[in-house]
C-alpha positions as YAML, in Angstrom:
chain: A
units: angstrom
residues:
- id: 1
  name: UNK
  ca: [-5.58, -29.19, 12.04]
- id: 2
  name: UNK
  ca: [-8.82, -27.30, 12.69]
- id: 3
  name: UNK
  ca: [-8.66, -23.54, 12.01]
- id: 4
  name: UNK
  ca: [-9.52, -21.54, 15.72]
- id: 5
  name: UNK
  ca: [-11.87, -18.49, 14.51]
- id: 6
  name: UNK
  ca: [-11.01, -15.16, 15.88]
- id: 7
  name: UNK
  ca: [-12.89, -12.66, 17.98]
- id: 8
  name: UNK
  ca: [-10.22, -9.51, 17.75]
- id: 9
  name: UNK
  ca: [-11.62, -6.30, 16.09]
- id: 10
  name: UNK
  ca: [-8.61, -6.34, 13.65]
- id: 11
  name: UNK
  ca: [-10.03, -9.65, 12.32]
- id: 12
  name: UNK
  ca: [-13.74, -8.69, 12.02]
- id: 13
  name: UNK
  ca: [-12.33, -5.22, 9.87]
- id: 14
  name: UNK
  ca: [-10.75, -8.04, 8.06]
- id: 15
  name: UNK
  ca: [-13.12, -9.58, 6.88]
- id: 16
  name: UNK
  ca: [-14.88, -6.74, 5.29]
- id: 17
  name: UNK
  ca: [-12.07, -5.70, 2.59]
- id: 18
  name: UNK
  ca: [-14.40, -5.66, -0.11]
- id: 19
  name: UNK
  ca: [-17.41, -5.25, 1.29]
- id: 20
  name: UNK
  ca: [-19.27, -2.21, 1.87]
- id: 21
  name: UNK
  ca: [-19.02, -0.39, 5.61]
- id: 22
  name: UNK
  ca: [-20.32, 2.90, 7.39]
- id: 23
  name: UNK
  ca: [-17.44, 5.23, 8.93]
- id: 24
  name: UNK
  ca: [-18.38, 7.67, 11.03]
- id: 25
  name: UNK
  ca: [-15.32, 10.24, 11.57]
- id: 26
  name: UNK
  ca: [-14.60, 13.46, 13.60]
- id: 27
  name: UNK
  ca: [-16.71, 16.36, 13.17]
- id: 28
  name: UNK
  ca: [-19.42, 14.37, 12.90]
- id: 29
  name: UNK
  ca: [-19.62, 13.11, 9.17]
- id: 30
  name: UNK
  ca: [-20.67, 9.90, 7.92]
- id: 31
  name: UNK
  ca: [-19.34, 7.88, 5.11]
- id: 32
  name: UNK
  ca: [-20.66, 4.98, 3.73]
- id: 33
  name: UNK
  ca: [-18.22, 2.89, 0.82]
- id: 34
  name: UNK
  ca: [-16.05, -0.02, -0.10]
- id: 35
  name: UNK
  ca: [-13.24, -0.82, 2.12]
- id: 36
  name: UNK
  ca: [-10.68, -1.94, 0.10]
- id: 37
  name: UNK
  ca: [-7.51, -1.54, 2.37]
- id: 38
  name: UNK
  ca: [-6.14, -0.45, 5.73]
- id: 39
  name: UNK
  ca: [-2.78, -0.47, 7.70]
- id: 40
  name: UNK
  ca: [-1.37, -1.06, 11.37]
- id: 41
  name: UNK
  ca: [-2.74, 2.93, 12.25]
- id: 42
  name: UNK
  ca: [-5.86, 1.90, 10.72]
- id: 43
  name: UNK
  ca: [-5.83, 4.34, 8.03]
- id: 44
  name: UNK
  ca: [-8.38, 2.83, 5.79]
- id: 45
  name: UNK
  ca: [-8.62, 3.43, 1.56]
- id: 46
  name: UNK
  ca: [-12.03, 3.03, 0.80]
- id: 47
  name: UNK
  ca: [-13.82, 2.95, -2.86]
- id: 48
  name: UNK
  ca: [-17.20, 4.49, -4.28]
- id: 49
  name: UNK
  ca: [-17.46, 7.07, -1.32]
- id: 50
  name: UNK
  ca: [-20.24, 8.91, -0.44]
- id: 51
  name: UNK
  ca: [-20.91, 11.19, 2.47]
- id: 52
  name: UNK
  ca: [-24.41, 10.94, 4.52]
- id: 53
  name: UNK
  ca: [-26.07, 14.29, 4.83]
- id: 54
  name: UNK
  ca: [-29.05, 13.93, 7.40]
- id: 55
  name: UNK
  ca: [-31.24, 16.85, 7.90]
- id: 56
  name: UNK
  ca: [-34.58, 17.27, 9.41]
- id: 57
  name: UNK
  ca: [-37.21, 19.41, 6.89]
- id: 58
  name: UNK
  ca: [-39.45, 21.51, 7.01]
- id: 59
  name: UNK
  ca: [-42.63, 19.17, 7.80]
- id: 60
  name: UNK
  ca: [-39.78, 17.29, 10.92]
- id: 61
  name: UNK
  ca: [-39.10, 14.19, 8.73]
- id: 62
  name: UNK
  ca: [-35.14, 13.12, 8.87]
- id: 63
  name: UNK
  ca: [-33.81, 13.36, 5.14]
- id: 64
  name: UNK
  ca: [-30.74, 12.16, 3.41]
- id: 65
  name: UNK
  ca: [-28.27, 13.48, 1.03]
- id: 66
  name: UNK
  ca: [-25.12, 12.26, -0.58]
- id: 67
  name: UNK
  ca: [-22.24, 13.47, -2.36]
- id: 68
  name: UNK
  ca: [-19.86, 10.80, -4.14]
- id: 69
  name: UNK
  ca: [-16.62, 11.31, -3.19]
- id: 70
  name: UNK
  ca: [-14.79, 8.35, -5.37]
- id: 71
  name: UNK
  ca: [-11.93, 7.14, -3.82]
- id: 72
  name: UNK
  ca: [-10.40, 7.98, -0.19]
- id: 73
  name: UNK
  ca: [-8.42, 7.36, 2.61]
- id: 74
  name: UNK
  ca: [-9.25, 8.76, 6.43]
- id: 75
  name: UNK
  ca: [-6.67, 8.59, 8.87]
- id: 76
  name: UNK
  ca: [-7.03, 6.13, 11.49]
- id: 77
  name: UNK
  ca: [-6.77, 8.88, 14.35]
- id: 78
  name: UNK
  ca: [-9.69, 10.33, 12.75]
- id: 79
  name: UNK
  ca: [-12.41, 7.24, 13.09]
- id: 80
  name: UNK
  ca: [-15.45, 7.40, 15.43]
- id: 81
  name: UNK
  ca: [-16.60, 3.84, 14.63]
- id: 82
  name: UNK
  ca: [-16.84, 1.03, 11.73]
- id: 83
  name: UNK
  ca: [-20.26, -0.51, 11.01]
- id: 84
  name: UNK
  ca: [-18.93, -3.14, 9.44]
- id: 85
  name: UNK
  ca: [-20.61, -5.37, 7.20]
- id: 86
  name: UNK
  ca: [-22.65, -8.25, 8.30]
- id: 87
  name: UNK
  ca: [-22.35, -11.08, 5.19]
...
């Protein structure tokens, strides 16, 4: 029997448990980690954590910061978007 592959969202977000995603959420922040789990809402627990700081200096060149946040969950009702990964 050949396997059919599988174009829903909930299948793509699927196939990046264990792999590392962007998540942009509410209030405009920006996490990049692991995705390790997520449920029917789409809450999602993510590993190794870090929020994106961007920022524009003094010279007009876009900068980044991060803080490590460890390990999370953010609410499904919360999420923006998923980048999720590409391998």
């Amino acid at each position: 029997m050949e396997r059919r592959t599988s174009n829903r969202p909930i299948d793509y977000l699927k196939d990046s448990i264990d792999k590392i995603i962007l998540i942009k959420v509410k209030r405009n922040r920006l996490f990049r980690a692991l995705l390790r789990s997520f449920d029917e809402h789409l809450n999602i627990f993510i590993e190794n954590a870090e929020q994106i700081f961007e920022y524009q200096d003094e010279d007009g060149n876009i900068r980044e910061e991060h803080e490590d946040l460890g390990s999370i969950v953010i609410r499904g009702d919360n999420i923006i978007f998923i980048n999720l990964s590409s391998e």
